[in-house]
N, C-alpha and C positions, 0 to 999 in steps of 0.2 A: 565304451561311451566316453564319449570328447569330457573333460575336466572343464567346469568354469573356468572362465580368465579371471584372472585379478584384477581386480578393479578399488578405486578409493571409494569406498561409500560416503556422500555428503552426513556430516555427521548434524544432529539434532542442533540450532541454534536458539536459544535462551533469549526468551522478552520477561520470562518472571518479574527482571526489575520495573519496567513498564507497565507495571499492573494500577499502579497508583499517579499521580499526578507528577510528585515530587520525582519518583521513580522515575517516571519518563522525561523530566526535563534534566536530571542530572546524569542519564544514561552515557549518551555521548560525552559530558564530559572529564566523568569516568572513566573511560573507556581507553583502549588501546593507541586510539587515536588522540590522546589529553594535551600530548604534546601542541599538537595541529590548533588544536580546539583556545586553550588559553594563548598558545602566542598569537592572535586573528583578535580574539579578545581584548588582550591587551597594545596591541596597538589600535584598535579603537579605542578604548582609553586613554591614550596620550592626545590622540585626535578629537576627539571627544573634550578632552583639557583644553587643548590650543584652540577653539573654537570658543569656549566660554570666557575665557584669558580675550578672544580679537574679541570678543562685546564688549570687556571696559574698553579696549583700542578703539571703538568704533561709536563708545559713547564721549569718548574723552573726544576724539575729532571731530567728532559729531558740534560738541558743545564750540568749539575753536573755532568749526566753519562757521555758525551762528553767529557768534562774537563778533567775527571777522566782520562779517556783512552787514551787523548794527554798528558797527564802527567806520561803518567806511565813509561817511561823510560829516564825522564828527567832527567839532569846531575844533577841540582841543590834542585829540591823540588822532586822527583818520587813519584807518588799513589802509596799506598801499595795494592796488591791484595784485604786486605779485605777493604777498603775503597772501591775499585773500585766494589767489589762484594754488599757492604751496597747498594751502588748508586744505582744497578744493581735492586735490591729487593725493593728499595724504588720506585724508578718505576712502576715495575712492579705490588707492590701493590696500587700506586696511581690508574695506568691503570684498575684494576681488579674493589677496591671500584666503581672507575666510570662509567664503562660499568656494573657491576653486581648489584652493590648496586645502582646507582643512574638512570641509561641509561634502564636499563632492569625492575626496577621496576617502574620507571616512565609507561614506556609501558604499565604494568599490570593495571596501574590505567588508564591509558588514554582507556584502552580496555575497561576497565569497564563502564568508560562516555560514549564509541563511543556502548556499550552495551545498559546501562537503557536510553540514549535521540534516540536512535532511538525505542526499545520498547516504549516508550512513546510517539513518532512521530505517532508508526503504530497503538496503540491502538486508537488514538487522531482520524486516519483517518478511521480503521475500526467502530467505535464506530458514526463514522460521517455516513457513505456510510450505514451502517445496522441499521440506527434509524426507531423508527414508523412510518417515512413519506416514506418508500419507498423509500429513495434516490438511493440505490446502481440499485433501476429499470429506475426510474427516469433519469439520470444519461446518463443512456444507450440509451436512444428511445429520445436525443435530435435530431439537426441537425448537422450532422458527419461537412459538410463543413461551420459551421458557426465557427466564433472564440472561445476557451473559455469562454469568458465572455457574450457570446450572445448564449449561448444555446446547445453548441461545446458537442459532446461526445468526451471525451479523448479517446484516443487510449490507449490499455495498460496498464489500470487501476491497475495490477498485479504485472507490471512492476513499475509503479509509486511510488505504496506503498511496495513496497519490496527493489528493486535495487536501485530506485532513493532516499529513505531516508536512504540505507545503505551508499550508495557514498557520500551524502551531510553531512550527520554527521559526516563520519571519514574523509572529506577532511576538516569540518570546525572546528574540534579540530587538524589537524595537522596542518592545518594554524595558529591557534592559538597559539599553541608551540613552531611553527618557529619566530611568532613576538616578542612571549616570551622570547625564544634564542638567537634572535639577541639582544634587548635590556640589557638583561640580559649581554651576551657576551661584549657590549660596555659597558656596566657597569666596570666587574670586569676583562675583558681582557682589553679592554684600557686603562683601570685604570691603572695595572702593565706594561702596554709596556711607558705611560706617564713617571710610576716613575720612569724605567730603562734605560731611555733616556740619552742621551750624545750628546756632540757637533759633528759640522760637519762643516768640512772648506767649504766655500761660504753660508753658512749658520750661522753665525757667529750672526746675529740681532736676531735669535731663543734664543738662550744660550743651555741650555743643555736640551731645549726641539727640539733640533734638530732631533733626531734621529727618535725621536718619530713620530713628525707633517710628517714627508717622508714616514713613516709606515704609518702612517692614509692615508696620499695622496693617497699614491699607492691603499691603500685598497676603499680608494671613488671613485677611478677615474677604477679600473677595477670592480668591483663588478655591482656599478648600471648600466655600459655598457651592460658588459653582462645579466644584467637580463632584461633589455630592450629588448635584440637578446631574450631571452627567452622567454618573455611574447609575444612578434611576433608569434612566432613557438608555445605560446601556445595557441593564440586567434586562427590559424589554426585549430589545434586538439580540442578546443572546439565547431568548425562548425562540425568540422569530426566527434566529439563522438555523437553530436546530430543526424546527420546521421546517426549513425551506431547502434542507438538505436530506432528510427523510423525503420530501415531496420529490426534488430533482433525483434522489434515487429511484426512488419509483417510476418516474416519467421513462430515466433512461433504463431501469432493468427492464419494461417490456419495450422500448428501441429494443435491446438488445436481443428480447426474446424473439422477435418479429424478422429480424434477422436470423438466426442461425436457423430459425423453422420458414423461410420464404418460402419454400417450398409446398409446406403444408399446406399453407395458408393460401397461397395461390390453387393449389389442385382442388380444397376444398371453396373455391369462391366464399373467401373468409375475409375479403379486405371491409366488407362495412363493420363486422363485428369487432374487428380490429381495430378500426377509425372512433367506433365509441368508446372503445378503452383506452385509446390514446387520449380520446376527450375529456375522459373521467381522470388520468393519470393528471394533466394538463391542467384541470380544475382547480386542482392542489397546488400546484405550483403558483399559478395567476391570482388564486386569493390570497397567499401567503406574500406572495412581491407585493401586491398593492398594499398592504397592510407594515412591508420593510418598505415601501416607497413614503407613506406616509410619516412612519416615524425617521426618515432620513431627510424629511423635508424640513420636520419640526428639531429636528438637533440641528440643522443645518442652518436655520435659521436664530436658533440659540448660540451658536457656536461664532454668527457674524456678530449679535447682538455682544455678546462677551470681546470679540477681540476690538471692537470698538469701542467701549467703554473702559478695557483695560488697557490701551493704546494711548487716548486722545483725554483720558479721565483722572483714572485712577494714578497713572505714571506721572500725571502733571496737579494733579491735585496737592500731595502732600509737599513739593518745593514751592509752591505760592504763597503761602505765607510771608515766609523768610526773604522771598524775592519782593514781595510787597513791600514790607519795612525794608528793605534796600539793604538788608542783611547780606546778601549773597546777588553776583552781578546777574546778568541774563548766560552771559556762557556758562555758569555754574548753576543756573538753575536747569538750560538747556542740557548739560550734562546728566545733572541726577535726573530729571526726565529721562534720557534715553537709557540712563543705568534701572531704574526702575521699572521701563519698559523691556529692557531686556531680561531681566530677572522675571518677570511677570509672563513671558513667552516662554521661559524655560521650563518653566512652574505649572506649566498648563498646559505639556506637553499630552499628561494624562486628559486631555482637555479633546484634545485634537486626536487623538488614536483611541479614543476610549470605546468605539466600533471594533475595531482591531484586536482592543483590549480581550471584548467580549466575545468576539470570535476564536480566539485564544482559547477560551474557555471551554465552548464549544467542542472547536476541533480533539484538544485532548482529551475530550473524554469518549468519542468517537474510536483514538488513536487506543486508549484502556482498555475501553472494552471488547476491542477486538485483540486485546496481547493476552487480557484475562481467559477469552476463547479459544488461542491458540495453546496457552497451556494448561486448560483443560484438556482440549484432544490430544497431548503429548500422552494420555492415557484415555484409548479409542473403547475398553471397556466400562472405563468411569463413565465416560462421558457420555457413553449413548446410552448409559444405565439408567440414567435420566432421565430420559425418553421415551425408555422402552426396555424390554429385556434383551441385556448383554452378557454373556454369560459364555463364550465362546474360546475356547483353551486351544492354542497353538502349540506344538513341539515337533521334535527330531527323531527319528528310528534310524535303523540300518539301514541302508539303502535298499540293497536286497531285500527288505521288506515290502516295500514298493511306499504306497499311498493308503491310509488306514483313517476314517472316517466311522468314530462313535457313539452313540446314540444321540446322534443331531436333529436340534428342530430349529428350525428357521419362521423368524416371527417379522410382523410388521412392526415400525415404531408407534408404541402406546396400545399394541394388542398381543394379546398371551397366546390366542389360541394361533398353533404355527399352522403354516402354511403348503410348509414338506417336514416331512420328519422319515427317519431309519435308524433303524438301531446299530446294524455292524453292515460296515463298504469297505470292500478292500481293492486297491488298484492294484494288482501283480507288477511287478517292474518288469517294462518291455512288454506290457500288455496295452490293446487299444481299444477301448470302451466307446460305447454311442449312449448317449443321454435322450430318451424321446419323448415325447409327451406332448400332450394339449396346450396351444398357445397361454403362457400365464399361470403355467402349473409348477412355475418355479425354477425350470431347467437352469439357465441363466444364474438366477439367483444363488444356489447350487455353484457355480463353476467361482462366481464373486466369494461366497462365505471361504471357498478352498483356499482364496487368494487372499483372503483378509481384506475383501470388499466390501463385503456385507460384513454391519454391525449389528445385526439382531437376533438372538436367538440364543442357545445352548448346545454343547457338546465337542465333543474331541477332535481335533485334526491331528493328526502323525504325520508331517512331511518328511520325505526320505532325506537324509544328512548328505550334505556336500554334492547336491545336485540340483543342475539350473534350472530354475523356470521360467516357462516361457507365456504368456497369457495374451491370444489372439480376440479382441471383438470382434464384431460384427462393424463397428463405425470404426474409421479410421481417420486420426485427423494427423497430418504433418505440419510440423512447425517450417517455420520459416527459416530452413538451413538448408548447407548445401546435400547434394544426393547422396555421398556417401556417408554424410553423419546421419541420414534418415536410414541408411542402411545398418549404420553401425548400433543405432540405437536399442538397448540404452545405454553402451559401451561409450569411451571417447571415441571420436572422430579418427584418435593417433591409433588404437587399438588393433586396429586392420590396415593390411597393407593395400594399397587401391586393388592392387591384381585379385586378392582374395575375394573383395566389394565385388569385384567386376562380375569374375566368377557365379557370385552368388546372383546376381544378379540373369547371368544368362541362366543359370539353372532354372530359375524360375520364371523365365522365357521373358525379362525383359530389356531382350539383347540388345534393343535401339537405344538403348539409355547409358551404356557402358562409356560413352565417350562426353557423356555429363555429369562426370561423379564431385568435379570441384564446384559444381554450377547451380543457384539457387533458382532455377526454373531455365523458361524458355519466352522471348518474346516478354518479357515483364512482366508475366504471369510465374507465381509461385507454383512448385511443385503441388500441393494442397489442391488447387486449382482448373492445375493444367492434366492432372492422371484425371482417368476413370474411377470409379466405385471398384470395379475388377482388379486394374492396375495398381492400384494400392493396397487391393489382397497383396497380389504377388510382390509386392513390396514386403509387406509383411513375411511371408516365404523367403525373400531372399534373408531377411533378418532373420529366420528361423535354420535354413542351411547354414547361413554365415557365423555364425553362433554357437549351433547343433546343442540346444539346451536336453535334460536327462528328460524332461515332465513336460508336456506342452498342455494348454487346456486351449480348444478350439471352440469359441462361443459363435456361431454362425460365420466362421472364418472365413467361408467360400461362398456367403452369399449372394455375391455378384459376381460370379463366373458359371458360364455355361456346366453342361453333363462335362464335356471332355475337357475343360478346362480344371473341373472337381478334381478328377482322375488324375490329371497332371499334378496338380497341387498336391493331394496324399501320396503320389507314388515318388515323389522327390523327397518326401522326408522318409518314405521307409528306405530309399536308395541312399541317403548321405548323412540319417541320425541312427545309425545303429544301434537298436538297446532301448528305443528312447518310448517313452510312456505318454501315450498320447487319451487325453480324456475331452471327448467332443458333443456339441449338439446341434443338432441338425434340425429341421423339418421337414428336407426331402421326404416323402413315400417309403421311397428306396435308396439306400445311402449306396454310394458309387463303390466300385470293383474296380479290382487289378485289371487290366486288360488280358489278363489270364486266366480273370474269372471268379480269382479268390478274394474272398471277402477283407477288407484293411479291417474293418472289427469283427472282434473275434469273439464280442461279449455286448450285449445292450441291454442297456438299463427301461428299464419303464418308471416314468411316472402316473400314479392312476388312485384315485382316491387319496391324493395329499401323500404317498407313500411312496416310499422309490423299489421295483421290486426287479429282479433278474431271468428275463424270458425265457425259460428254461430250452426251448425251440431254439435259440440263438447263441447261447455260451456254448463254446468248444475249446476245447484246446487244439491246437495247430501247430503245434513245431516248425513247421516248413517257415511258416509268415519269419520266424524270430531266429535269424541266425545266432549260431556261439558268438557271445561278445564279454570282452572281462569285465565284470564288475567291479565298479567304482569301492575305491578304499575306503573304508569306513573313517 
């Protein structure tokens, strides 16, 4: 018997720390990656500075061009045109550096953060959900109505890791920027509206930080108002976005189901009953938008209201005073107007994202509770314990001993009384058993628990030590790679030499495809697509020759091929897996022959009253079937 190949097993990858909020947003930059993460960081931060640094620039020129052009036909000092033209241009190149050099490349980089930490988020969760424990099956066959953290299949899993860590990373670096901006802005804007301050009559106990402290006032006493109104209107739309992404889940997980079953659905002239589910799904969606239409109308409208009053109001309110008693000229009032307006745009950044904000919120907790689900299932008998009884003990024997099965019952999730149960199954090594029974009687269910498919139930499994298994369905799906990685599968692609792929391939008669093994289909059609239902058996076959695993379990493996194509399939693995332990189920009548007559099983199983029993008419022993082969080293 052929030895496994060596292979890297993907090992288990850890979301633990993402179970909590804080966890998930310091994950990444924790992480291996820190380096990446704070230098992107930090030079948004310097960008971020030299952006709030050109608002006094562009308040100070701001006030200059003003100046310029109430002076320009004054009796006693007049602006010369090109003065007023300098002014004109200094501006405008302030404006330009800031939005272009500092505003617009800042973006570039922040795209880049909201780029590599969510690539690192989705790799973190695929790399979780597709480990060797099965979790993304896991995962899925909990209980839908239990919470989260007790067993919960998430909804939307697709959803989760795509949308919800796209939303969560770019809401949590532009929240970031805005804390940055504001502080930043109260730095170096209030800095300059402090030191351009002047007296103010009834203010007179200030001194010449009068002018200023009134500018600050105004800007504490309407800014945190309004974003109080704002955070109200956005804890709303953060109930609303959770709804509305429950509801979009829903609409597209039955697209989705409508699809992979077209089939069904068309043979059973099933398209109206389908059209009222989409109706019903669709329902949800369209009352939940109009309801996020509504409240996007009215912040949208509070949010013009606000930057018009803090614009054209509040920024020029508190230097009228002082400009009134002729305290301070018009370029100096035009000045702290535009310093004050800019500090009052920074300040109220939380103002303008607070949608975003609340999406933020949303998303992560979406993003939680699907890492808290992931490592639950990193332990598949806690987790489905939950649900139902899990009780099911896997281990290793000698090889030589074959396959040993003890007093197993197999239950549904949230029911005790099982469904198949047996007290002692032994698979002999190099023996080929038939599984028969009444459609529904478990057969199937049986070959999964072997496999660590099934999660429900109790009792012992003894798999043989240092021997491959190989586990054939009935459905067959290929991903989208080239031919020989469908061949080599679950192997790497490098693992096999093409000649061996080829090989394997003609053995299982599908010699027209040997000159396609680098090629992801034919005619832009994927391989998936373009084979048969039959053809993709013997795909499967060839990955069974190519391989030659110790233990194969065949769950209707030959369902789509003819009698004499059956025949071909079993007699190419008792010709090129020698030794090898094959456990199958059929529903054939009459399970196919050697074209010599003799039986491939040598032993069949019944299922019959929930009970698996051994035909007594049909177990033999046969020497001939099982050539001398050395046994595998313990």
């Amino acid at each position: 018997m052929a030895k496994p190949r060596s292979k890297k097993q993907s090992q288990p990858t850890s979301v633990s720390r993402m179970r909590s909020f804080w966890g998930l947003m310091l994950a990444y930059w924790l992480s291996d990656r820190w380096r990446e993460a704070w230098a992107l960081a930090a030079v948004i931060f310097v960008l971020t500075a030299l952006s709030a640094k050109a608002s006094v620039w562009f308040a100070t020129a701001s006030g200059e061009l003003v100046g310029a052009i109430a002076f320009l036909h004054h009796p006693q000092n007049p602006t010369t045109l090109q003065s007023l033209l300098e002014s004109a241009a200094t501006l405008a190149m302030i404006a330009t550096v800031k939005e272009v050099g500092f505003t617009a490349v800042r973006h570039f980089f922040s795209t880049s953060l909201h780029r590599k930490w969510r690539a690192w988020l989705d790799q973190r969760f695929n790399d979780a959900l597709l480990d060797s424990n099965h979790t993304h099956f896991h995962i899925q066959h909990g209980a839908p109505e239990a919470v989260p953290t007790q067993g919960a299949v998430p909804d939307n899993i697709d959803q989760r890791v795509q949308e919800s860590i796209k939303g969560m990373t770019g809401g949590a670096i532009g929240l970031a920027m805005g804390i940055a901006s504001v502080i930043l802005s109260v730095v170096f804007v209030g800095g300059k509206i402090i030191e351009t301050s002047t007296e103010v009559s009834g203010l007179e106990f200030l001194g010449s930080y009068a002018s200023g402290c009134l500018t600050v006032a105004a800007v504490i006493v309407y800014v945190p108002i309004s974003t109080w109104a704002a955070t109200k209107l956005g804890a709303i739309q953060q109930k609303l976005d959770v709804m509305m992404q429950w509801a979009e889940g829903s609409y597209r997980r039955e697209l989705t189901t409508l699809l992979h079953h077209s089939f069904d659905v068309a043979a059973a002239n099933g398209e109206r009953t389908q059209r009222s589910l989409h109706r019903e799904r669709y329902r949800d969606v369209d009352r939940t938008w109009a309801s996020l239409n509504i409240l996007t109308t009215v912040y949208m409208g509070f949010e013009l209201v606000y930057n018009f009053f803090g614009s054209r109001i509040v920024a020029y309110a508190p230097g009228l005073l002082p400009y009134a008693e002729s305290k301070i000229g018009l370029r100096a009032y035009v000045t702290g107007a535009e310093l004050a307006n800019a500090i009052i745009n920074d300040c109220s950044w939380f103002i303008h994202v607070m949608p975003d904000i609340s999406r933020l919120r949303a998303n992560a907790r979406r993003i939680t509770d699907l890492a808290c689900a992931i490592e639950d299932a990193r332990e598949p008998g806690n987790f489905h314990a939950r649900s139902g009884r899990s009780d099911l003990h896997y281990g290793v024997q000698d090889a030589r001993l074959g396959l040993t099965v003890e007093n197993l019952m197999l239950t549904h999730a949230g029911e005790d009384r099982p469904f198949l149960k047996t007290r002692d199954l032994h698979f002999r090594f190099g023996e080929w058993s038939l599984l028969v029974g009444e459609p529904g009687s478990g057969k199937s269910s049986l070959l999964k628990a072997l496999n660590r498919l099934w999660p429900y139930g109790s009792g012992t499994i003894m798999l043989p030590r240092n021997v491959r298994t190989f586990y054939a369905s009935q459905e067959v799906h290929l991903p989208p790679v080239s031919l020989k990685a469908l061949v080599a599968l679950p192997d790497d692609v490098d693992s096999f030499s093409d000649r061996e792929a080829a090989m394997a391939l003609v053995k299982a008669g599908l010699s027209v495809l040997v000159d396609d093994l680098a090629g992801h289909g034919r005619d832009n059609r994927p391989w998936n697509r373009l084979l048969s239902g039959g053809e993709k058996q013997k795909l499967v076959l060839a990955r069974i020759l190519l391989q030659r695993p110790g233990l194969i379990f065949l769950d209707e493996a030959t369902s789509a091929l003819d009698a004499a194509g059956k025949i071909v399939f079993h007699q190419a693995i008792r010709d090129n897996c020698a030794g090898v332990t094959v456990v199958s189920v059929m529903h054939d009548p009459v399970p196919p022959k050697a074209a010599t007559g003799e039986e491939f099983y040598e032993k069949v199983l019944a299922v019959v009253d929930r009970k698996i029993e051994i035909r007594p008419d049909t177990r033999r022993e046969n020497a001939s079937l099982h050539p001398k082969v050395d046994l595998p080293a313990d």
